[in-house]
N, CA, C and O of each residue as an XYZ file, in Angstrom:
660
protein
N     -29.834     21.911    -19.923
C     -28.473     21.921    -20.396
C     -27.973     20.488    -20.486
O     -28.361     19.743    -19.585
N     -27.155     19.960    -21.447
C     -27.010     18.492    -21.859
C     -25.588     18.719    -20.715
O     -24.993     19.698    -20.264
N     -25.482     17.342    -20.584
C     -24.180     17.191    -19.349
C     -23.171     16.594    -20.365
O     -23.595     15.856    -21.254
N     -21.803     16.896    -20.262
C     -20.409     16.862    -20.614
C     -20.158     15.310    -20.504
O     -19.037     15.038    -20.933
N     -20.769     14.346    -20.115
C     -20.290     13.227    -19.459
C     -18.916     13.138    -18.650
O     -17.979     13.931    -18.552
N     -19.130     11.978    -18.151
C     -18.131     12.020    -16.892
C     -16.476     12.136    -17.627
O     -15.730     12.891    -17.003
N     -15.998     11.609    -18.599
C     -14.800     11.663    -18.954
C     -14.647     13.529    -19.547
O     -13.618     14.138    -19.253
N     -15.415     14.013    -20.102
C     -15.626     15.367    -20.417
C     -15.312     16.065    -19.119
O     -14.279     16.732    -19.056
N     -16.103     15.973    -18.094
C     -16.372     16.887    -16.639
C     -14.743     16.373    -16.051
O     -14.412     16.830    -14.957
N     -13.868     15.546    -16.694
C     -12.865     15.177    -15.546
C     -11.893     15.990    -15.991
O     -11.060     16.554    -15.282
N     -12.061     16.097    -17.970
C     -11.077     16.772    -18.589
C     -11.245     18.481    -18.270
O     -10.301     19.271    -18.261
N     -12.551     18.796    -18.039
C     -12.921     20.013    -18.211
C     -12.165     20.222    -16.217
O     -11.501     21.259    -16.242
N     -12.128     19.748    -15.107
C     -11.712     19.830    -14.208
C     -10.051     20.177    -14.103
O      -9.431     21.162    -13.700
N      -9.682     18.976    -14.623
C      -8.020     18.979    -14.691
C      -7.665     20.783    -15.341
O      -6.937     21.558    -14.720
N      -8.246     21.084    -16.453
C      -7.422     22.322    -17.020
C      -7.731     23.245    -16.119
O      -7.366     24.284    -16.669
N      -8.277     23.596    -14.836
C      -8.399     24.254    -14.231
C      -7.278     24.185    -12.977
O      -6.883     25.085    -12.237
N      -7.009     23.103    -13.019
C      -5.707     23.354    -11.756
C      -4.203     23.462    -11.978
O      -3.592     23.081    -12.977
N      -3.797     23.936    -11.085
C      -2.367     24.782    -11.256
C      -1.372     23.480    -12.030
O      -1.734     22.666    -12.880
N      -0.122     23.636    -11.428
C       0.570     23.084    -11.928
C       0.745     21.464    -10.905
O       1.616     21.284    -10.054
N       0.007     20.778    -11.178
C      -0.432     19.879    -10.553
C      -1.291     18.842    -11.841
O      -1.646     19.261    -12.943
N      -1.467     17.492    -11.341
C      -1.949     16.434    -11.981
C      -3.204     16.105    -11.654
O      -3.881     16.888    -10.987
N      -3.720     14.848    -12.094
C      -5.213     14.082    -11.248
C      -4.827     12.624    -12.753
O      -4.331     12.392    -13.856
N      -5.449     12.173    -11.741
C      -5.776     10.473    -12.522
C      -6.888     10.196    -11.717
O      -7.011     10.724    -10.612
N      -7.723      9.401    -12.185
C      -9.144      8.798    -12.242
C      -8.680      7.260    -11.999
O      -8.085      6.668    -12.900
N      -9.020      6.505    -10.522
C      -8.345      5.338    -10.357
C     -10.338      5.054     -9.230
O     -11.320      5.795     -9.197
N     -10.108      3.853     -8.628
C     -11.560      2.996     -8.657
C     -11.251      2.280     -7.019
O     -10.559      1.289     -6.783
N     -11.879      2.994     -6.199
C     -12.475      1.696     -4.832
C     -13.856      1.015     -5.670
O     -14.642      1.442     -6.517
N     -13.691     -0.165     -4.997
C     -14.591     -0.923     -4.818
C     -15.403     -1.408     -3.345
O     -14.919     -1.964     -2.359
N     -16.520     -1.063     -3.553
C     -17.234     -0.878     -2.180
C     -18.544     -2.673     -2.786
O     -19.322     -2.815     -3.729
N     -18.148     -3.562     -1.697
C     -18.595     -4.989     -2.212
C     -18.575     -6.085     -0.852
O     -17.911     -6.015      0.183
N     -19.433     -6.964     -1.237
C     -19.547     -7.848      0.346
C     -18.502     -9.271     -0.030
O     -17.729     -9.937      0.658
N     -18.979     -9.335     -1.632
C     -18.137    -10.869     -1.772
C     -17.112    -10.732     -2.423
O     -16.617     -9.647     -2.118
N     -16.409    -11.345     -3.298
C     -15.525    -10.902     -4.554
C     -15.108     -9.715     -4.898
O     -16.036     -8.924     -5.069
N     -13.928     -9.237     -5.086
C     -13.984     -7.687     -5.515
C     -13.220     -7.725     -7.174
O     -12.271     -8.450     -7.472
N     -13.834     -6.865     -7.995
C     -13.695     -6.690     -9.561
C     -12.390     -5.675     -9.683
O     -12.301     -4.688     -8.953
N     -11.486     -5.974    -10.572
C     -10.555     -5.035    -10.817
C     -10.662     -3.530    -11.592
O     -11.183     -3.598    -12.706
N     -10.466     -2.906    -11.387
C     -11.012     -1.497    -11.921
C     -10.677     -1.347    -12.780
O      -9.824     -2.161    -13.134
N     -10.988     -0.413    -13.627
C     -10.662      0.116    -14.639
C     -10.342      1.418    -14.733
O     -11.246      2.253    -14.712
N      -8.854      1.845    -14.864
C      -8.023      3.439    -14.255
C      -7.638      4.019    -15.673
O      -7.051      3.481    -16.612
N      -8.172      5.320    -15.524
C      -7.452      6.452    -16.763
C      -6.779      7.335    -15.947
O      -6.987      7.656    -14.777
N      -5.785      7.744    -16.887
C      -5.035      8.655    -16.346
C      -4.742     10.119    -17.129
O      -4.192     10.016    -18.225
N      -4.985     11.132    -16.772
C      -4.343     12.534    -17.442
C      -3.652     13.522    -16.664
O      -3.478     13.240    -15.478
N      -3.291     14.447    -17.018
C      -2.265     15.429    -16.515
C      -3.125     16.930    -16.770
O      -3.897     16.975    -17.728
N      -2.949     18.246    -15.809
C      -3.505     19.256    -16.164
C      -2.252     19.971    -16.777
O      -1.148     19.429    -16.740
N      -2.431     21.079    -17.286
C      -1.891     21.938    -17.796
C      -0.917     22.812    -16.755
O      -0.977     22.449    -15.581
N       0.002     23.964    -17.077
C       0.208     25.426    -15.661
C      -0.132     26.002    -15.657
O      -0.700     26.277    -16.714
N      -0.274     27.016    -14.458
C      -0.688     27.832    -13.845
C       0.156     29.093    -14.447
O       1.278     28.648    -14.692
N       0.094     30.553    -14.810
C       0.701     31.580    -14.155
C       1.997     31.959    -13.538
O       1.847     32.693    -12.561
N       2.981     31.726    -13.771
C       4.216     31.576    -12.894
C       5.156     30.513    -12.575
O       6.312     30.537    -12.153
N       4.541     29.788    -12.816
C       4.826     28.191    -12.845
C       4.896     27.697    -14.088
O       5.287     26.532    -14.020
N       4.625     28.170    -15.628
C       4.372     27.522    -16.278
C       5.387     26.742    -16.806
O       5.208     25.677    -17.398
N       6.555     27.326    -16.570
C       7.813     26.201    -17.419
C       7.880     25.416    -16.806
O       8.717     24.629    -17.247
N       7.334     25.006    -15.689
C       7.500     23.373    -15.165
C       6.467     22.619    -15.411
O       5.307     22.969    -15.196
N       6.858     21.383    -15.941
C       5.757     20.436    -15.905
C       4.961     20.032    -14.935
O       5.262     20.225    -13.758
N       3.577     19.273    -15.391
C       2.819     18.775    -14.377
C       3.712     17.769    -13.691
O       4.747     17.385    -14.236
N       3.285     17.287    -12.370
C       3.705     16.161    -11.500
C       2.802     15.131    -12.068
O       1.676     15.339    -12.519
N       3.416     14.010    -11.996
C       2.334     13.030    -12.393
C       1.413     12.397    -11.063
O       1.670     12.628     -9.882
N       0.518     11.723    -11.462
C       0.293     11.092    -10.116
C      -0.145      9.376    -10.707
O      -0.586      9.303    -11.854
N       0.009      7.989     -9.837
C      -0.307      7.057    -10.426
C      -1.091      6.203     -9.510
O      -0.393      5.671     -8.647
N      -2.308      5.936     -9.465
C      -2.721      5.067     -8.216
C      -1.876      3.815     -8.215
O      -2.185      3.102     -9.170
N      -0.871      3.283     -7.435
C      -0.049      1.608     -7.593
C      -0.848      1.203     -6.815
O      -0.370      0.072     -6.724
N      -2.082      1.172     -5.856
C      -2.032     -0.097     -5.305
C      -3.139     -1.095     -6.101
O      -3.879     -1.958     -5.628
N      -2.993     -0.720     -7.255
C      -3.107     -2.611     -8.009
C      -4.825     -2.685     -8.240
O      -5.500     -1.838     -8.825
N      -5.144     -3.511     -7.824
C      -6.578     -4.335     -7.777
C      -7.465     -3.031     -6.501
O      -7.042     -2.197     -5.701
N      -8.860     -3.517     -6.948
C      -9.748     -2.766     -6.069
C      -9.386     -2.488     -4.770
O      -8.225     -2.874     -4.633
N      -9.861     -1.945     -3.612
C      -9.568     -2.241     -2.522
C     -11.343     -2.636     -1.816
O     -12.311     -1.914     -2.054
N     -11.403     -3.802     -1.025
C     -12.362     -4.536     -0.546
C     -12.708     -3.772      0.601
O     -11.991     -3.866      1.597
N     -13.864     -2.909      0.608
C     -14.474     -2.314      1.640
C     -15.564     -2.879      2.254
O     -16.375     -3.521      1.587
N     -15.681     -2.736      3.348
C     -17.398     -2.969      3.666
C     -17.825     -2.012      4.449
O     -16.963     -1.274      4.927
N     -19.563     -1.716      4.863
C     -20.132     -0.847      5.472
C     -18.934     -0.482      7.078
O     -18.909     -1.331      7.969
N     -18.261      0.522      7.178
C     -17.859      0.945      8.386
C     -16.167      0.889      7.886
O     -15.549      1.906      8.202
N     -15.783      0.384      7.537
C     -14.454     -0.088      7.404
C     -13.685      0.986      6.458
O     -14.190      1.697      5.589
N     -12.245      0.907      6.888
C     -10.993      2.158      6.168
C     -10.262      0.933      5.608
O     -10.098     -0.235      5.960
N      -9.838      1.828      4.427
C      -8.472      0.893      3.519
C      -7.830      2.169      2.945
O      -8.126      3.322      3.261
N      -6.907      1.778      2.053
C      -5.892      2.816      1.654
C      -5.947      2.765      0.115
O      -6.924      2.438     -0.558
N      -5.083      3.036     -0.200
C      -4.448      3.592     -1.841
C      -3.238      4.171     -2.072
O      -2.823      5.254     -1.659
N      -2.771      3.467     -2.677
C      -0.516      3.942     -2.545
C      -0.933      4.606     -3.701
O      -1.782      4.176     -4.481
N      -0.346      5.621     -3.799
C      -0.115      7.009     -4.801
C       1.080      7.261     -4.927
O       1.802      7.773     -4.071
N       1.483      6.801     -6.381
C       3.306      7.439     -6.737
C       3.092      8.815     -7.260
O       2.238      9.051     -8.115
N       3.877      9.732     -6.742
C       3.694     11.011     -7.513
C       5.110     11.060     -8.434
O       5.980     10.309     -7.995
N       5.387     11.635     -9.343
C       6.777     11.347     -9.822
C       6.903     13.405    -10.708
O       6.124     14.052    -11.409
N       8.160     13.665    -10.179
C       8.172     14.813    -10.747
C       9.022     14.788    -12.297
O       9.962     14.011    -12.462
N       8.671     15.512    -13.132
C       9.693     15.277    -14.453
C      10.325     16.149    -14.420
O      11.365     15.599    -14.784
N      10.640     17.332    -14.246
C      11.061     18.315    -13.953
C      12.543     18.204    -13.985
O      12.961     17.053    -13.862
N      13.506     19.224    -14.135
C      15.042     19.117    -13.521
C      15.105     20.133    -12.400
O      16.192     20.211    -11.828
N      14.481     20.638    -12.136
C      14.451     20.584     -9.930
C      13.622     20.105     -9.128
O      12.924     19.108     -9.311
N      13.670     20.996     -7.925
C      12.834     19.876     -7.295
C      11.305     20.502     -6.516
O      11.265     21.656     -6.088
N      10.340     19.740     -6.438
C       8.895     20.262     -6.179
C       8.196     20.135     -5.162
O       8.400     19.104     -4.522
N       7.298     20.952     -4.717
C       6.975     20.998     -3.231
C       5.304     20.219     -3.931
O       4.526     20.972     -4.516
N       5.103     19.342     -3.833
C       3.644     18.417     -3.969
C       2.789     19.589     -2.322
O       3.288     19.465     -1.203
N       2.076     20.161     -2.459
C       1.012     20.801     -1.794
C       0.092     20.174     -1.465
O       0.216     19.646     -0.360
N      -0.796     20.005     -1.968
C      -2.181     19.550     -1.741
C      -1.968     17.932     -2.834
O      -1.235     17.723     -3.801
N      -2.911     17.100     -2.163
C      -3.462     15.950     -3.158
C      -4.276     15.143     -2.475
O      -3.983     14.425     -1.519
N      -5.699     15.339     -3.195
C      -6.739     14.731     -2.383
C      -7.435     13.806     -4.087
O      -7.255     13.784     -5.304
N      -8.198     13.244     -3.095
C      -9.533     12.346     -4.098
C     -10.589     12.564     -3.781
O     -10.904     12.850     -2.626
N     -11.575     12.454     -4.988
C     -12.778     12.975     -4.839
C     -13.947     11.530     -5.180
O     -13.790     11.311     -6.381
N     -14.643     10.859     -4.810
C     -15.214      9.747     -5.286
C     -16.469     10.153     -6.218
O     -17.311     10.996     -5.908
N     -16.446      9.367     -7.478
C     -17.480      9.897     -8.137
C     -18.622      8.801     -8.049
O     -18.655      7.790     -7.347
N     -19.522      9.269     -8.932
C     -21.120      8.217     -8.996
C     -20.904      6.852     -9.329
O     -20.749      6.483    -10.493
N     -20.887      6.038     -8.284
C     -20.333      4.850     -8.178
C     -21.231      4.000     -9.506
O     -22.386      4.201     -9.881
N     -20.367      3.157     -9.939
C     -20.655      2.485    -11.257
C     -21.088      0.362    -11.097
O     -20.695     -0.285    -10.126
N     -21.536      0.015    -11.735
C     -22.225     -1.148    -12.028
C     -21.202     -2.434    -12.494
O     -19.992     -2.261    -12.355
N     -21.486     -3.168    -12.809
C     -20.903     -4.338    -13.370
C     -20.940     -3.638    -15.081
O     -19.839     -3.627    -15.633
N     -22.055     -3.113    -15.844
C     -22.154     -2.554    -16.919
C     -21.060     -1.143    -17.107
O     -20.383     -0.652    -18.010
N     -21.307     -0.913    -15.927
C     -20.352      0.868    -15.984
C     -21.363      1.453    -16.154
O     -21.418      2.284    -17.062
N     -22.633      1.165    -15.217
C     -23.940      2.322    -15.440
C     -23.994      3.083    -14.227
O     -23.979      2.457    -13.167
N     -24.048      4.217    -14.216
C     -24.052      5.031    -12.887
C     -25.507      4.470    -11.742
O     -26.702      4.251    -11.938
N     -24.949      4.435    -11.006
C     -25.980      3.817    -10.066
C     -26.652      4.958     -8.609
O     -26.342      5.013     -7.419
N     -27.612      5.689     -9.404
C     -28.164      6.733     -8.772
C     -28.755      6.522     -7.102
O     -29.075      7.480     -6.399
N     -28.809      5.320     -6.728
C     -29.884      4.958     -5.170
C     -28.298      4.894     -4.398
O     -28.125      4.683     -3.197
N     -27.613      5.045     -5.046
C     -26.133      4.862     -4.185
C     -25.380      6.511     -4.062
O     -25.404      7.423     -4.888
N     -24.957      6.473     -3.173
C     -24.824      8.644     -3.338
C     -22.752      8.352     -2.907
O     -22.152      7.799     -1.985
N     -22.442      8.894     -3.838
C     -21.345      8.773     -3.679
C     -20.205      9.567     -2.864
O     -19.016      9.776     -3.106
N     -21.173      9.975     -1.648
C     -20.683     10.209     -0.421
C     -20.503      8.972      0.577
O     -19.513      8.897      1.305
N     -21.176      8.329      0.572
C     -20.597      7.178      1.535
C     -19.336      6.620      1.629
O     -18.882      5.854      2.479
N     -18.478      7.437     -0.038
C     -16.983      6.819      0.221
C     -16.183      8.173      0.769
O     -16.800      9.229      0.626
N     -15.522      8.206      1.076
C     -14.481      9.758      1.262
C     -13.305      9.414      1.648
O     -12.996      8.565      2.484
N     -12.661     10.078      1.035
C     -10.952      9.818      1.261
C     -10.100     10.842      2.111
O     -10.496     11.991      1.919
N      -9.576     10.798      2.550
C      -8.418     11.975      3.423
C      -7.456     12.228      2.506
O      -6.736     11.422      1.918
N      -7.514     13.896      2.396
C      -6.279     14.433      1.394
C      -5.131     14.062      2.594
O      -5.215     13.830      3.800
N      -3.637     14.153      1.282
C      -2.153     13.698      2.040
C      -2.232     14.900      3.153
O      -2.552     16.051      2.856
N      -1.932     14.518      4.328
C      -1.687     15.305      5.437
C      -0.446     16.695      5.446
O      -0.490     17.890      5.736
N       0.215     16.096      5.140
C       1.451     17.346      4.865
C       1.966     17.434      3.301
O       1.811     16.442      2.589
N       2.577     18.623      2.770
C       3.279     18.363      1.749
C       4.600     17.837      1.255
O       5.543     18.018      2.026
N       4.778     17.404      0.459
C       6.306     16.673     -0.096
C       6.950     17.176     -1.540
O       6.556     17.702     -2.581
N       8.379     16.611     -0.863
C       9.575     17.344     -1.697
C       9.609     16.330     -2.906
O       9.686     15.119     -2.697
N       9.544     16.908     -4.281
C      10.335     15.146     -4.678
C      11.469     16.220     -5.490
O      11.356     17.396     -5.838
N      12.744     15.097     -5.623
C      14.174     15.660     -6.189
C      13.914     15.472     -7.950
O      13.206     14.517     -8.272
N      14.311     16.103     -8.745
C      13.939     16.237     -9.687
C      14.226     14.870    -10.741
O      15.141     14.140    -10.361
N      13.731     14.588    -11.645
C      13.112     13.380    -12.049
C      13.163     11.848    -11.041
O      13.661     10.757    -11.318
N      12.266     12.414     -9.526
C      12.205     11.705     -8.762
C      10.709     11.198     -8.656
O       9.841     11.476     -9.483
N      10.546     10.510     -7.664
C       9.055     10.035     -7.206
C       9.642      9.703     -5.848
O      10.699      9.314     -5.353
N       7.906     10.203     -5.359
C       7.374      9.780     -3.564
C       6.142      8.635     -4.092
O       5.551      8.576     -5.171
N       6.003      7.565     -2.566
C       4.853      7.285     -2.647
C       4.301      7.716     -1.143
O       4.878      8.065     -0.113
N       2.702      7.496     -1.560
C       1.991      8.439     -0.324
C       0.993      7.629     -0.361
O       0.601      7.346     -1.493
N       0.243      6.979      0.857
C      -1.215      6.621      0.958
C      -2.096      7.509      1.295
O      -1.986      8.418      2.118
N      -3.114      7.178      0.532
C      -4.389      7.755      0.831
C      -5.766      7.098      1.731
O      -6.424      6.165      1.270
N      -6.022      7.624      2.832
C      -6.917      6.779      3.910
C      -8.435      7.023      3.061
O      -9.110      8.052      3.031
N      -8.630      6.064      2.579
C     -10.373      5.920      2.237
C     -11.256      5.454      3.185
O     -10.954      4.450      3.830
N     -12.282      6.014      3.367
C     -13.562      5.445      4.640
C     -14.902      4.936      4.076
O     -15.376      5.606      3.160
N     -15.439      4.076      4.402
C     -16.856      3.933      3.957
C     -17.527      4.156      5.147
O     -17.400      3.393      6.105
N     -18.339      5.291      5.166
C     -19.884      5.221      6.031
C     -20.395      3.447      6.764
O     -20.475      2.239      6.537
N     -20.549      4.222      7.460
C     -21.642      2.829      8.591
C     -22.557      2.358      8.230
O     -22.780      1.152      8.334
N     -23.986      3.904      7.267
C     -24.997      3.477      6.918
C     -25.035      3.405      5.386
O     -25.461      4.383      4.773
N     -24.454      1.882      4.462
C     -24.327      2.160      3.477
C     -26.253      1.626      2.793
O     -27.122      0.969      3.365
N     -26.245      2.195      1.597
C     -27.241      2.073      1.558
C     -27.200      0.405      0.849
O     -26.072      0.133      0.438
N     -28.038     -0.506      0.690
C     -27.978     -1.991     -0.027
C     -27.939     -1.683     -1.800
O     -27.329     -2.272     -2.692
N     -28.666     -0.761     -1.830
C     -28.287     -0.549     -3.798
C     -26.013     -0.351     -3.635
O     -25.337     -0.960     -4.465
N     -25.711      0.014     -3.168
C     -24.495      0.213     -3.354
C     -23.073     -1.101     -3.231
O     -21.871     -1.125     -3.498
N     -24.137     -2.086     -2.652
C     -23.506     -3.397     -2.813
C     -22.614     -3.581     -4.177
O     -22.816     -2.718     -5.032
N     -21.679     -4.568     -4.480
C     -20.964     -4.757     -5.296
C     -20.628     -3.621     -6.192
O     -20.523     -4.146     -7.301
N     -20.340     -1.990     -6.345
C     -20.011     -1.230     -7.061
C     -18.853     -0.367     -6.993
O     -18.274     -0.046     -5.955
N     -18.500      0.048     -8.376
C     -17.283      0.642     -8.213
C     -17.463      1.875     -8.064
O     -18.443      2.425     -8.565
N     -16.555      2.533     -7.353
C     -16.512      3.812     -7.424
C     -15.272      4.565     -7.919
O     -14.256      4.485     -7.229
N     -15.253      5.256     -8.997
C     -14.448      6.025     -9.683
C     -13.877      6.988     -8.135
O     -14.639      7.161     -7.183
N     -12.525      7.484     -8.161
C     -11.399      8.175     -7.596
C     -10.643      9.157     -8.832
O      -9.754      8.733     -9.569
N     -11.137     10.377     -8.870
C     -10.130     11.428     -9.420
C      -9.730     12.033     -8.058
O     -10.362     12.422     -7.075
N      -8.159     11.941     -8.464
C      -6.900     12.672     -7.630
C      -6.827     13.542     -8.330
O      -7.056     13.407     -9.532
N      -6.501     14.647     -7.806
C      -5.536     16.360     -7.788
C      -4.980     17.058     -6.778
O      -5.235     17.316     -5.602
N      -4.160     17.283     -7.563
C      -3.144     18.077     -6.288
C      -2.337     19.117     -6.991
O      -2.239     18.980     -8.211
N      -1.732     20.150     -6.420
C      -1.091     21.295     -6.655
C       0.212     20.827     -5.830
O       0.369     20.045     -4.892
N       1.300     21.849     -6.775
C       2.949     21.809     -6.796
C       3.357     22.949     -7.057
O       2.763     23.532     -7.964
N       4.414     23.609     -6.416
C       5.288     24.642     -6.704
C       6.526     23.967     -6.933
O       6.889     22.791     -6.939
N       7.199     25.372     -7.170
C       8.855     25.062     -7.522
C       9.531     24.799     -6.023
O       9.126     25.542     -5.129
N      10.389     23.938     -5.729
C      11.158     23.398     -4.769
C      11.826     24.575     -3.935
O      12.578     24.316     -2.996
C-alpha cells in the first residue's frame, strides 16, 4: 500500500477529531547550534453536536527550536484562541512527535521518534469567547538517545478537543 505522506497522514488525522484543532510545530533535539523550524498550521473540522461552533485554534509561540540534549526537559508555550461568541471548555491537548527530520527534511529512520515525548495539558481550560489562553507543554528527551539523532528536527502535531462552555 503506497503511504499518504506525512502532510497527507496529518490532514487525514485532523478530520477525525471533534471540535478541536492541531498544528504541526518542531523540537529540535541537537548538541551545538539549534536550526529554526519550520511550522504548518491547520484546523479540524466538528463533531456531531458541536458543529455550529468553530474549531479552537491552537499556535505553537514559543518562537525558535527548543535546545534539548540526551536527558533534559524544555517546554513549548501554546496559544489556544477560541473564535467562537461563547465560551469553551479546551479538554484534552497533547503532542505527538513525528519521524524526526534532517538538515534536507529527510526522515531519519536510525532515530525512533520516541525518544522525544511531550506531556498532554494537565487540566482543562475555559477561554471567554473570542479569547485566548496560553499553556506550556513539558517535552522530555530520553537518557539513551541514540547518536544518528544528533542535530535533528522533530516535527510536533498538537490536538486537542473542546466543548461548549
Amino acid at each position: 500500500m503506497r503511504s499518504l505522506g506525512p502532510r497527507m497522514e496529518v490532514a487525514v488525522a485532523m478530520t477525525i477529531l471533534g471540535v478541536g484543532a492541531a498544528v504541526v510545530a518542531a523540537m529540535h533535539l541537537t548538541w551545538p547550534e539549534p536550526e529554526l523550524p519550520a511550522m504548518a498550521y491547520a484546523v479540524s473540522g466538528g463533531e456531531a453536536g458541536v458543529s455550529d461552533l468553530k474549531p479552537f485554534e491552537i499556535n505553537d509561540i514559543s518562537g525558535a527550536a527548543v535546545e534539548l540534549t540526551p536527558g533534559s526537559e524544555g517546554a513549548r508555550l501554546v496559544r489556544l484562541s477560541n473564535p467562537n461568541s461563547v465560551d469553551i471548555v479546551v479538554l484534552t491537548l497533547q503532542a505527538v512527535p513525528g519521524q524526526p527530520l534532517d538538515e534536507a527534511h529527510n526522515r531519519v529512520p536510525d532515530c525512533p521518534s520516541g525518544v522525544l515525548t511531550v506531556a498532554p495539558m494537565p487540566e482543562p481550560v475555559t477561554i471567554p469567547p473570542a479569547g485566548s489562553v496560553e499553556v506550556e507543554m513539558v517535552v522530555q528527551i530520553a537518557h539513551d538517545v541514540p547518536e544518528a539523532c544528533k542535530d535533528l528536527v522533530f516535527p510536533l502535531t498538537y490536538s486537542g478537543r473542546a466543548a461548549r462552555g
